[in-house]
N, C-alpha and C positions, 0 to 999 in steps of 0.2 A: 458347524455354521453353514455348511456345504452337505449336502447329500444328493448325488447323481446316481439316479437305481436302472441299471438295464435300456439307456438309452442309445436311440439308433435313430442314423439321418441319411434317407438317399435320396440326391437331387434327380432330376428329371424319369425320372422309374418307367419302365416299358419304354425306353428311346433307347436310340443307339449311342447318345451322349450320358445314358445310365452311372451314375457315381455313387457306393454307397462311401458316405464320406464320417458315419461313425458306426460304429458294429457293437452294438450289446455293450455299452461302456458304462459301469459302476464305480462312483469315486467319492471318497469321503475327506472330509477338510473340517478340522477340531476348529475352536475357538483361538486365532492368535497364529495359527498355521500359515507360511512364507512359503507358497509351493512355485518352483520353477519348473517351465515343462519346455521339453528339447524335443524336437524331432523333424525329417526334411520334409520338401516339400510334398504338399497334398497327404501327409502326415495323421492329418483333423483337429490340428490344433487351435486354429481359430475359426473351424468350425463349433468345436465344444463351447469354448467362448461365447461365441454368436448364441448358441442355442442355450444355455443359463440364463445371458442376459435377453432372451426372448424377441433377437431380429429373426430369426423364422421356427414355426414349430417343430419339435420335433417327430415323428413317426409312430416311437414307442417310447414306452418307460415314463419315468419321473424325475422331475426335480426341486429339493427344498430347500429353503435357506432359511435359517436360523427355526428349523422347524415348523416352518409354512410351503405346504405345498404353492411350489409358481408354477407349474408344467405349462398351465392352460391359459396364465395372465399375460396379458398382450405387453409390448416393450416397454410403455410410458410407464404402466404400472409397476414394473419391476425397477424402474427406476430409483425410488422410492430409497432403497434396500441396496442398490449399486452404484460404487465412482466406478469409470472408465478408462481410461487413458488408450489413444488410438496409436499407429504406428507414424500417422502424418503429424504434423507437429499445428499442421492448418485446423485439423478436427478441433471440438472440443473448446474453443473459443470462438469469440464474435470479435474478427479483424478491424472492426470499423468502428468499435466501442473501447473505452478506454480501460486499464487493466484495474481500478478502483468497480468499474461498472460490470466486468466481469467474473469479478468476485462477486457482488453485490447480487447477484444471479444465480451463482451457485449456492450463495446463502438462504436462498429463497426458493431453492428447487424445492416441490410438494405444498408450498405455500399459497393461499390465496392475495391476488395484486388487489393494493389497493391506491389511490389518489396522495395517499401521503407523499411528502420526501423522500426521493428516493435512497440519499445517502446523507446520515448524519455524521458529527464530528466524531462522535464516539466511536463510531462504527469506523469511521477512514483510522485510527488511534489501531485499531484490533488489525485492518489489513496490513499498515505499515511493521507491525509488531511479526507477524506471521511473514510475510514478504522478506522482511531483513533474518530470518531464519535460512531461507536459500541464499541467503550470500552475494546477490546478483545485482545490487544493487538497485533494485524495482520500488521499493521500500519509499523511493524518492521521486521516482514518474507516475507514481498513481495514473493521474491525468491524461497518461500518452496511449495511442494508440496501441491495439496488442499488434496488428499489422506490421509496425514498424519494429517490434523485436526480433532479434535473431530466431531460425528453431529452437535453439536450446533453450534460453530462457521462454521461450512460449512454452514448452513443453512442462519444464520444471511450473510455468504456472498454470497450465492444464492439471498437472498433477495436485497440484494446490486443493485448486478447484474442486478435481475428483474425491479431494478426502477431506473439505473443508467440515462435512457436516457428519464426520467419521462413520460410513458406509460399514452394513453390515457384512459385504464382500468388496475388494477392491480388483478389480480385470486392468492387467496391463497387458495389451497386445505388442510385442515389438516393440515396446515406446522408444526404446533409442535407435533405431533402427536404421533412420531416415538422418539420423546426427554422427559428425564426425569425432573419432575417437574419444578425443579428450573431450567434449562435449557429452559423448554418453557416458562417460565414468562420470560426469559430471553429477547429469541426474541422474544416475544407477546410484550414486551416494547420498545424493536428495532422497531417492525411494527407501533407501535402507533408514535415514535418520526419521521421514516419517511414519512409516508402514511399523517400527520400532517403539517409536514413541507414544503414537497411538494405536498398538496391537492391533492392528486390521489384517484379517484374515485375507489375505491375499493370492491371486493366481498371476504369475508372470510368463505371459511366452516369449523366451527368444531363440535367433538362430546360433545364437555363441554359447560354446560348450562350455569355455572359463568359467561366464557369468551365470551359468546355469549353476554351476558347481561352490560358485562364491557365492552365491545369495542364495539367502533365504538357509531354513530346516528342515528345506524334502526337492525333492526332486523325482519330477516322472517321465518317462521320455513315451513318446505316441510313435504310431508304424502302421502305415493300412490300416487307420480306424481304430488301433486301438490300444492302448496302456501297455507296455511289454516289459518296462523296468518302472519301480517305486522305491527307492531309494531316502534314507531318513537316518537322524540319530549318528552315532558314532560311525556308522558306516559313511553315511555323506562329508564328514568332515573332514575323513583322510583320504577321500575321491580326489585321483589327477585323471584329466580326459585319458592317457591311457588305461586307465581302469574303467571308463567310461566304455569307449569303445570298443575293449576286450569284451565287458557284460553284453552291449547290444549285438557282438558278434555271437556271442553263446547263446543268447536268447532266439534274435532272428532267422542266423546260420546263414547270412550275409555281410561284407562290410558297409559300415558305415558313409554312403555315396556325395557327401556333402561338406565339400572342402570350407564352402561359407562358416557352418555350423564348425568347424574342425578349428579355421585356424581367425576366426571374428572379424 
């Protein structure tokens, strides 16, 4: 569903703020694949991200999704093909429109506008139905501002949003990042029941090693640019972060420098 051949990204090149921020990185992601990727910062973790989902080109190489070369399609277009979810919980919604109007939005991404109605009965019947799946009781504010919901439930329907019309890759950057504890197990357990139920090829970055190691079926950790553990299968299942960071020390031949990522 994912194929990344030999791609490399350096910001500002011939300065002395020169960062090459992916080095030669190859990655492949099957149909239905849960990949969580760890690593600290300036790592290029949400630079990989960025450059799939086509906020800036990259340098060299290729990248396909579901067998279509995108390398050279500009963001809008790629669109098309990708949900998002950002690490702010503000991204990703329109604050001033109501959580009915914001679904209504996402159902219509790639869609031509027309004069019609913009929301029928039917249609509020399907969000209410989808909404009372996360729990959160949204199901019953249609009508309210998304401004006025906590991050968490914004986020949990950001998420909505991003897999409303089952994307043929889902990018979560960080998404709970910016939420407290119990709030991110919250939608960490919204991500697993959807990403689950509708098999969406997914890429997750977080800085917490737990949640790296409890979701999903593969796990990759990034390092200066570039892939150094890919981890899957019976081996991830019986990963505890101390086997975690014994692998990154054998690999790198440094420790592990990031207590965030260490202890969530």
């Amino acid at each position: 569903m994912l194929e990344i051949r030999n791609i490399s990204k350096t910001f500002n090149p011939g300065t002395v703020n020169e960062k090459q921020a992916l080095k030669n990185i190859s990655l492949t992601l099957e149909d239905g694949d849960f990949v969580t990727v760890i690593g600290g910062n300036g790592a290029g973790k949400s630079t990989m991200l960025n450059a799939i989902a086509g906020v800036w080109p990259v340098d060299q190489g290729q990248i396909l999704i579901d067998g279509q070369e995108v390398t050279k399609l500009p963001e809008y277009r790629r669109a098309a093909f990708l949900g998002r979810v950002f690490q702010d919980p503000m991204n990703g919604t329109a604050a001033t429109m109501g959580i009915e109007e914001n679904l209504a939005l996402a159902l219509r991404r790639g869609q031509s506008r027309t004069l019609r109605a913009g929301i029928k009965g039917s249609e509020r019947e399907v969000y209410r139905r989808l909404l009372s799946t996360l729990g959160l009781g949204l199901e019953d504010r249609l009508t309210s501002k998304v401004g006025l919901l906590s991050g968490g439930q914004r986020q949990a329907l950001t998420l909505l949003m991003a897999t409303l019309k089952k994307p043929k890759l889902l990018l979560l950057d960080e998404h709970t990042a910016a939420l407290d504890p119990k709030t991110a197990a919250k939608v960490l357990e919204t991500t697993d029941m959807i990403v689950n139920r509708d098999k969406l090829t997914t890429l997750m970055i977080t800085h917490n090693m737990k949640d790296a190691i409890v979701h999903g079926n593969r796990l990759i950790m990034m390092m200066d640019g570039r892939i150094i553990l890919d981890i899957r299968g019976e081996e991830k299942k019986s990963l505890t972060v101390e086997d975690l960071l014994h692998k990154f020390e054998e690999v790198s031949g440094e420790e592990f420098a990031s207590d965030k990522a260490i202890l969530g």
